[in-house]
C-alpha positions in Angstrom: -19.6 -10.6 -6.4 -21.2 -11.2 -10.0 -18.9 -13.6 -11.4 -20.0 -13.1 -14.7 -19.4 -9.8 -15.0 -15.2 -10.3 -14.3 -15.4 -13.1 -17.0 -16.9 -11.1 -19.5 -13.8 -8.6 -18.4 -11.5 -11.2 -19.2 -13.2 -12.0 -22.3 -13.2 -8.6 -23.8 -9.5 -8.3 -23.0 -8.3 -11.4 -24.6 -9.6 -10.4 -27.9 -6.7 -8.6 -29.4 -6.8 -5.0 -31.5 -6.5 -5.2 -35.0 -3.6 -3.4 -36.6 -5.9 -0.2 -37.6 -7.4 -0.2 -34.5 -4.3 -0.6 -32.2 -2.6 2.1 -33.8 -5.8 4.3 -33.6 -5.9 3.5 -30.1 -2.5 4.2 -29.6 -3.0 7.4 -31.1 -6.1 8.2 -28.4 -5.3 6.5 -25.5 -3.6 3.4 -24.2 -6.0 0.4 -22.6 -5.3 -0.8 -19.3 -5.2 -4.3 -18.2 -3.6 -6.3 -15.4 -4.3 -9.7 -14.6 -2.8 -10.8 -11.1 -3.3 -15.0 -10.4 -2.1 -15.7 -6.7 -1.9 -18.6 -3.8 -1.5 -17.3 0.1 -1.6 -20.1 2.3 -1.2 -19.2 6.1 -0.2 -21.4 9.1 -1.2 -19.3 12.2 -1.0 -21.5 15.5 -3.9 -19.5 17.0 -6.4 -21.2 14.4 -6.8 -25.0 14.1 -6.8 -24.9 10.3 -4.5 -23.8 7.8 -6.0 -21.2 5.1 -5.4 -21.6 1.7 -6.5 -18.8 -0.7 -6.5 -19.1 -5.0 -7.5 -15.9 -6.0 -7.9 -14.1 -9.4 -7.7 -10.3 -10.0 -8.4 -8.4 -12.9 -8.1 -4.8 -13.9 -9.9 -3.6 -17.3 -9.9 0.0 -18.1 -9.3 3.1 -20.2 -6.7 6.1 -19.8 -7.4 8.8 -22.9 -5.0 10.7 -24.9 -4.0 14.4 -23.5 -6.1 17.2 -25.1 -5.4 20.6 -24.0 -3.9 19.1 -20.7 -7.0 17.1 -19.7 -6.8 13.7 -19.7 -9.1 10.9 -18.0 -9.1 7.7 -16.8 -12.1 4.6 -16.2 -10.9 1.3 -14.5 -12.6 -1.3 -13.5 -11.5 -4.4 -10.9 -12.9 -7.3 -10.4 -11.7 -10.6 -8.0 -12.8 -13.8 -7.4 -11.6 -17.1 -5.6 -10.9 -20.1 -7.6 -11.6 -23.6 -5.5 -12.8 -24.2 -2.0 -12.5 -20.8 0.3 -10.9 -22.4 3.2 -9.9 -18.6 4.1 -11.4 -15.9 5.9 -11.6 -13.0 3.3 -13.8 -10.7 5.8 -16.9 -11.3 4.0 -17.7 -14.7 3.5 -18.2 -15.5 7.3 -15.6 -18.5 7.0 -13.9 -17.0 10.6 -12.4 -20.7 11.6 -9.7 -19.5 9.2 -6.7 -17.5 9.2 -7.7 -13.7 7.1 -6.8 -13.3 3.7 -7.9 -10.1 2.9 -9.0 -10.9 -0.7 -12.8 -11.3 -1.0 -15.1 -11.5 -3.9 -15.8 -7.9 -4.9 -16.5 -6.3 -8.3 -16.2 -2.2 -8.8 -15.3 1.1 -10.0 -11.2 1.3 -9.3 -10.9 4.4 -10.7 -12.4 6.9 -12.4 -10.9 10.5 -12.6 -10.3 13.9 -14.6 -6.4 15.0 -14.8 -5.5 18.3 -15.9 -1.7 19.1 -16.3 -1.5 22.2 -18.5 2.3 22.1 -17.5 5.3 19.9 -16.3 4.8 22.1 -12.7 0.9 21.5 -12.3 -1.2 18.9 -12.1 -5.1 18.4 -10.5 -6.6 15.5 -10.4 -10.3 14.8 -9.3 -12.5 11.5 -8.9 -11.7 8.0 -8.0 -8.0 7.6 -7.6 -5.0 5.8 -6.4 -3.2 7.7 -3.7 0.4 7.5 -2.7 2.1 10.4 -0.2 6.1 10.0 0.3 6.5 6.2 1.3 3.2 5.3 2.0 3.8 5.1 5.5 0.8 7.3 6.1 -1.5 7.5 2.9 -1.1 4.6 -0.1 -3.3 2.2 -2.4 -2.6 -1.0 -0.8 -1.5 -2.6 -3.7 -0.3 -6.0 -2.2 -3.9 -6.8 -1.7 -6.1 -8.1 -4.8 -8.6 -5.4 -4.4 -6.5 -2.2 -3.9 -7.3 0.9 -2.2 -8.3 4.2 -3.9 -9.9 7.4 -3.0 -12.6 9.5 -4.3 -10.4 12.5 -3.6 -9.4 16.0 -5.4 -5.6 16.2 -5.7 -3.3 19.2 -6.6 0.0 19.5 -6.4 2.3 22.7 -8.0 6.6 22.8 -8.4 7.8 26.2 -7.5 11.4 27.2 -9.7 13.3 27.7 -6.7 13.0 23.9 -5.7 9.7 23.9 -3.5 6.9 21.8 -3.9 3.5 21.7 -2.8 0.7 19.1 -2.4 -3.0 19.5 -1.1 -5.2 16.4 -1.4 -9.1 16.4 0.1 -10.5 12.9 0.3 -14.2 12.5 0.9 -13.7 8.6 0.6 -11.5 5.8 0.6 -12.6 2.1 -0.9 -10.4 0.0 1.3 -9.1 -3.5 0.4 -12.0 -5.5 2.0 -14.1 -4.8 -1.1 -17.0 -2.7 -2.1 -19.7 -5.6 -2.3 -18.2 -6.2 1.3 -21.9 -6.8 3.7 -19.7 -5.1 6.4 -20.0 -1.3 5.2 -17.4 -0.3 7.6 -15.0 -2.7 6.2 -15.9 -1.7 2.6 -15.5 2.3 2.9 -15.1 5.3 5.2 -16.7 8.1 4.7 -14.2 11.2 5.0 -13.7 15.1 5.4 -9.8 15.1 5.4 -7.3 17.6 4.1 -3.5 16.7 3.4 -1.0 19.0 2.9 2.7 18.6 2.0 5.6 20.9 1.6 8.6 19.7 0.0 12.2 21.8 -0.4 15.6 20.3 -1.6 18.1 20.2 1.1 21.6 19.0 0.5 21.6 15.5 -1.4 18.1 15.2 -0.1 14.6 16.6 0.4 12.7 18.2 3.3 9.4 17.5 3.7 6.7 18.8 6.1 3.3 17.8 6.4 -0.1 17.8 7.7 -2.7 15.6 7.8 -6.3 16.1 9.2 -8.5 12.9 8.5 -12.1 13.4 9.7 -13.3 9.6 9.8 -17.4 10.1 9.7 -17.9 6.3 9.6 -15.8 5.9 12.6 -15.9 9.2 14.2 -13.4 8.4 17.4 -10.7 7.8 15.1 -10.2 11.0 13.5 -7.0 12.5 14.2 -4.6 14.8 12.5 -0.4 14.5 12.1 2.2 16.7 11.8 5.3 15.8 11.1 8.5 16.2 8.9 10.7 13.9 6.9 14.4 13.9 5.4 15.3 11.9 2.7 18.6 11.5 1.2 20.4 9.5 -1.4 23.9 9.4 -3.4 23.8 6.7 -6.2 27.4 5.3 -7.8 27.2 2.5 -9.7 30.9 1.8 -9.5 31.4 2.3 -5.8 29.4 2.5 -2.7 26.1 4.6 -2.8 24.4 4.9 0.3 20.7 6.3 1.0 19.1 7.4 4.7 15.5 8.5 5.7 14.5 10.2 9.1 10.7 11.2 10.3 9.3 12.7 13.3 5.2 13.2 13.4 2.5 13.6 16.2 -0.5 12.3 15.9 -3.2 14.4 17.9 -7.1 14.1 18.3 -9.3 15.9 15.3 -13.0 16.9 14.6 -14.8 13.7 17.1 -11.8 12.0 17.6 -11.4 10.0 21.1 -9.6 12.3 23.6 -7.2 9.3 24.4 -5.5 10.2 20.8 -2.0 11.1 21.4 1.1 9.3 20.0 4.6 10.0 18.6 6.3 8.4 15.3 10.0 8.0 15.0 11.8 6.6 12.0 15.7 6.4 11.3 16.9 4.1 8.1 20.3 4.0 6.6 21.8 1.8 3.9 25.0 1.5 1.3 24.9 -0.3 -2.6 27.8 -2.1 -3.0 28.4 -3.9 -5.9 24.8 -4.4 -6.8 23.3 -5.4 -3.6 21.7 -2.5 -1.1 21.7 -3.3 3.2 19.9 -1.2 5.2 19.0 -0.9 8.6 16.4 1.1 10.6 14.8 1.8 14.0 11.0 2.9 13.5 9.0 3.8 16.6 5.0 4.3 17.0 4.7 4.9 20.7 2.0 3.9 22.6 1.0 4.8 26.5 -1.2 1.3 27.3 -4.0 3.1 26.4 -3.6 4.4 22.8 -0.8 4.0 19.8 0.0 5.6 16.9 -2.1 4.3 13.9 -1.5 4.7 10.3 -5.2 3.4 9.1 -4.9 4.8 5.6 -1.2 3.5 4.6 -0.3 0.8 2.5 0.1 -1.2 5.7 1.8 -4.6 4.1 5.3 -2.6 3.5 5.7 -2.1 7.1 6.4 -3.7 10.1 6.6 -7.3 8.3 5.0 -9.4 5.6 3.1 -11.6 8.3 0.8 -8.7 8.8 0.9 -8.9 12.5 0.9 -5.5 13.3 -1.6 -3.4 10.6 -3.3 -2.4 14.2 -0.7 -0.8 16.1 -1.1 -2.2 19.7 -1.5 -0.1 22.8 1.6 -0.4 24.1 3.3 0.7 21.3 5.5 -0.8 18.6 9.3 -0.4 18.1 10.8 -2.1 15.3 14.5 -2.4 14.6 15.2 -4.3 11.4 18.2 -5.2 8.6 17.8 -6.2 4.9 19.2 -6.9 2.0 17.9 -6.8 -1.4 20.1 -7.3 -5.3 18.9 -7.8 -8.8 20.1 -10.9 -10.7 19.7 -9.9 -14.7 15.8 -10.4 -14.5 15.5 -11.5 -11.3 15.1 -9.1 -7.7 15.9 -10.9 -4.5 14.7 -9.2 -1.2 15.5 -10.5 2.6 14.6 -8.7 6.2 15.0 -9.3 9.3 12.6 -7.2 12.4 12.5 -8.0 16.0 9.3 -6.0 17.9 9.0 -4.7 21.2 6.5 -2.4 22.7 7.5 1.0 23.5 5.4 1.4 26.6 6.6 -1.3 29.1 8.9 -4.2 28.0 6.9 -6.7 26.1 8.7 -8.6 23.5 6.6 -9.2 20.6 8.5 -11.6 18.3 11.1 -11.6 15.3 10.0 -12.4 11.7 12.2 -13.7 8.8 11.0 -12.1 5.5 12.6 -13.4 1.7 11.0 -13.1 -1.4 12.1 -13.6 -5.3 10.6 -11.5 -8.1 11.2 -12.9 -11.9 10.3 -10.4 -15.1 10.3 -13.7 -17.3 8.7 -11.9 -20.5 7.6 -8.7 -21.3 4.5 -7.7 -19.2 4.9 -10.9 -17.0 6.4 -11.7 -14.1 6.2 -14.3 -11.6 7.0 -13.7 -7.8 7.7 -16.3 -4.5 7.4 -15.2 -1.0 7.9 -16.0 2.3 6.8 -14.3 6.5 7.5 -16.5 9.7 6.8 -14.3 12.5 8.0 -16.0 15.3 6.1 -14.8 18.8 7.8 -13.5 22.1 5.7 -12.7 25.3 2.3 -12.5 23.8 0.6 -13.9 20.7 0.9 -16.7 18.1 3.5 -18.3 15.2 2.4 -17.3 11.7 4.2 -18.2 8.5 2.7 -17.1 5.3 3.7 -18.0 1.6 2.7 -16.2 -1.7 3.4 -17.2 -5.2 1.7 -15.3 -8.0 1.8 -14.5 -11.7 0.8 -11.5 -13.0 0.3 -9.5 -16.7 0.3 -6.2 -17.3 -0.3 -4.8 -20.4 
């Protein structure tokens, strides 16, 4: 990564607008700029050493004014590590360490056209950031200091009689390891894939039904398509108890040059109540697995799921069922979060582990806020300890 070009970003955004020229700006389009600082240290008792990652991310860009509906966007991101790298951040070969997926990398974020000539329509095409439903199956990634976005042409259209519908074709995705990444496959995957969603309000909630075909050309015996439908439902009241509840069904099938052993199920069931100011929930998610293959989600934004300790962004073979609790409440400016998850395979009886997740999120100032947080994935039959910590300060203006 050219270091020099993120601190001439970071220059050029700390140099504020004039009056005249902030308010011309204002009046044409709004800059962007988002400057995360973060430490991830990671114990994992399969590695001898501990890893220990300072990294720095910075966004710089420009979203115009509206004109006639278009409107466009230019971001650039840029990260870099700030001491030793005594982590392995997939591309600077330090593999004695515990992965932090947070390399060096300088690029193009985003870079798109929108054109909304109405509150029902809206197409968008270039370099984007993607996020479908809960981002169990398509998201940016946006834990990660280089996030993930798509060169991808997105459309999407509200009917009056409640329905909604969404196509997206992607023709690539810049994943989180980092465009100046000297593994290509770990940078980007080339793509010919086609999502479609179709949404309906149903009750308190909506219906959803969609289907995704992802042709993987860089890694051709991946591709595979799902279909699947989701329920979502929620009843808010502040002064009594709101409760909320999701369930999903989906099969994931071979597409295009995809390996014949392709062929899994997804099952999800969540329910929670607000009481008082704190939300609980609980859920049972399922991606099955026969020994030989497993449901995968490779384009999601994988850190939301299945624990903070990352242990299972590969489903394995056997399958993965995880049953889990939490809890989460806002204090004034503060958001506390805590969940529990035990694992177990779905094929055979392997116990994977339980994992203890907390983390505390402060909005200390306008544009800032400050975050702590905490993984310890405790192992069953197979595998290793890990605990993970995070805290971070971030600006975005």
């Amino acid at each position: 990564m050219n270091r020099r070009t993120l601190i001439f970003l970071a220059i050029l955004a700390a140099f504020p607008l004039s009056a005249p020229a902030a308010e011309t700006a204002k009046a044409k389009g709004k800059l962007i700029f988002d400057a995360r600082l973060r430490n991830e240290q990671v114990n994992d008792d399969a590695f001898a050493r501990d890893a220990n990652a300072m990294t720095l991310r910075l966004r710089l860009g420009y979203k115009t004014a509206v004109r006639s509906g278009w409107s466009g966007v230019v971001e650039f991101q840029g990260t870099t590590h700030l001491g030793s790298e005594h982590f392995n951040s997939t591309a600077n070969g330090q593999t004695s360490y515990p992965t932090v997926v947070d390399p060096d990398n300088t690029e193009l974020n985003q870079l798109y056209a929108n054109y909304q000539p109405n509150d029902a329509t809206r197409l968008t095409f270039g370099r984007q950031r993607l996020q479908y439903d809960n981002q169990r199956f398509i998201g940016n990634s946006g834990w990660r200091q280089n996030e993930q976005t798509f060169d991808a042409l997105d459309i999407a259209h509200k009917f009056g009689n409640g329905l909604s519908l969404r196509y997206s074709y992607l023709d690539r995705v810049q994943r989180v390891n980092g465009d100046d990444n000297p593994n290509r496959a770990l940078a980007r995957w080339q793509l010919d894939a086609h999502l479609l969603s179709l949404a309906h309000a149903l009750g308190p909630g909506t219906l959803t039904g969609y289907g995704y075909f992802i042709d993987n050309q860089t890694l051709p015996t991946t591709s595979h398509r799902d279909l699947g439908l989701r329920y979502v439902a929620k009843h808010d009241a502040p002064d009594a108890i709101g409760w909320q509840f999701a369930a999903e069904v989906a099969r994931q099938d071979r597409y295009a040059d995809g390996s014949d052993l392709i062929g899994a199920n997804y099952v999800l069931l969540e329910g929670g109540v607000t009481c008082h100011g704190s939300t609980f929930k609980a859920g049972h998610e399922v991606l099955g697995g026969d020994g030989r293959y497993a449901f995968q989600t490779p384009l999601a934004t994988l850190h939301a799921f299945n624990g903070w300790a990352d242990r299972f962004l590969t489903t394995p073979v056997n399958g993965l069922q995880d049953d889990y609790l939490g809890w989460s409440r806002k204090f004034g400016q503060l958001t506390a979060n805590v969940a529990w998850h035990d694992f177990n395979s779905d094929h055979g009886s392997i116990h994977y582990g339980q994992e203890w997740d907390a983390s505390l999120a402060w909005a200390f100032a306008p544009h800032w806020n400050a975050l702590a947080k905490f993984a310890d994935f405790r192992a069953g039959d197979i595998g290793a300890d890990v605990t993970k910590t995070w805290v971070s300060i971030e600006y975005v203006y």
